[in-house]
C-alpha positions as CSV (number, residue, x, y, z in Angstrom):
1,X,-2.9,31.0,-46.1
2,X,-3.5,30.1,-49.6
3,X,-4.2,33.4,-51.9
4,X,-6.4,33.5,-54.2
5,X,-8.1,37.1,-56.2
6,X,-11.3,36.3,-54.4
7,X,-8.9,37.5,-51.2
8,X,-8.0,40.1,-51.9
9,X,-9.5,44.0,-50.8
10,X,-8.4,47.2,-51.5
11,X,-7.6,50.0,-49.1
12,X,-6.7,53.4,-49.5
13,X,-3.5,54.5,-47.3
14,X,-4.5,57.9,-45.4
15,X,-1.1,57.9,-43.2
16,X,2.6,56.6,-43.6
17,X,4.2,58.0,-40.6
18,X,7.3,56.2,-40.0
19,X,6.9,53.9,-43.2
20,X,8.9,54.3,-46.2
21,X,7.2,51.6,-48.1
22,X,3.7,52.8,-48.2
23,X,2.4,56.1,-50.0
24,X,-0.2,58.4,-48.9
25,X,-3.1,58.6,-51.2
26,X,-2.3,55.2,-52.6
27,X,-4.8,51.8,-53.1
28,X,-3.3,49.1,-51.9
29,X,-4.4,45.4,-52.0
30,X,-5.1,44.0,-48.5
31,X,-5.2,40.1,-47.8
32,X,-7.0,38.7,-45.0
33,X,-5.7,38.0,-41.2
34,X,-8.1,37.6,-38.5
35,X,-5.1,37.8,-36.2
36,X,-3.7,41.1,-37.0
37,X,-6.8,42.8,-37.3
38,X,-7.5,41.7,-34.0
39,X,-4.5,43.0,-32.8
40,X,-5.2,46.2,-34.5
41,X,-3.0,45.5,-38.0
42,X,-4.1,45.1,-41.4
43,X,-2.1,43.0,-44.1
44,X,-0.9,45.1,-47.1
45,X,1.4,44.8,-50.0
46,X,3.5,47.4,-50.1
47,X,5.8,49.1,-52.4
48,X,8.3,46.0,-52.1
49,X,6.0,44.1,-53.4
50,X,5.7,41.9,-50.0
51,X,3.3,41.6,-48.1
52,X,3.4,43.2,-44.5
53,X,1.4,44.1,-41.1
54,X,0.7,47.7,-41.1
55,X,-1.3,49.9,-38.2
56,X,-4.8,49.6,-39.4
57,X,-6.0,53.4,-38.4
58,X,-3.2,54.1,-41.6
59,X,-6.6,53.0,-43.9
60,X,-9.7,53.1,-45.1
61,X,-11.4,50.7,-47.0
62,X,-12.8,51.1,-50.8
63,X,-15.4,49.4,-53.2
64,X,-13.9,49.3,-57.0
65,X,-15.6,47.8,-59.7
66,X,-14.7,44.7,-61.0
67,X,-12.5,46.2,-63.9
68,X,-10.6,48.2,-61.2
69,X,-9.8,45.1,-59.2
70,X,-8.6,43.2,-62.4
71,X,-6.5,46.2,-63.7
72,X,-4.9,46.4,-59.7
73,X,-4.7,42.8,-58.9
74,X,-0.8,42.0,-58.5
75,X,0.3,38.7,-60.3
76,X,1.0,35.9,-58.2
């Protein structure tokens, strides 16, 4: 799947049981997949720097302004 900014969400991680790569009370970009959120996943990039499935229930979803998304959005 091709990425491009207009992609990308943001999510707040609420949980990291069992998952060294991800920090609690953290935004983290989210990229779309139908198929893991219908499997009950949600695609993050995580501290590695990769991008991973992770338990969706460890999120919750934000709204940032536009000069929070630029200032966040990892370079491709």
């Amino acid at each position: 799947m091709a990425k491009t900014k207009e992609n990308y969400s943001f999510v707040l991680c609420i949980e990291n049981k069992d998952c060294q790569d991800l920090e609690r009370r953290k935004v983290y970009q989210a990229l779309p997949d139908e198929e893991a959120e219908r499997e009950g996943f949600i695609r993050v990039i995580d501290e590695s720097g990769e991008d991973y499935l992770y338990p969706r229930s460890y999120f919750i979803d934000i709204q940032l302004p536009r000069e929070a998304q630029e200032a966040l959005q990892l370079s491709e």
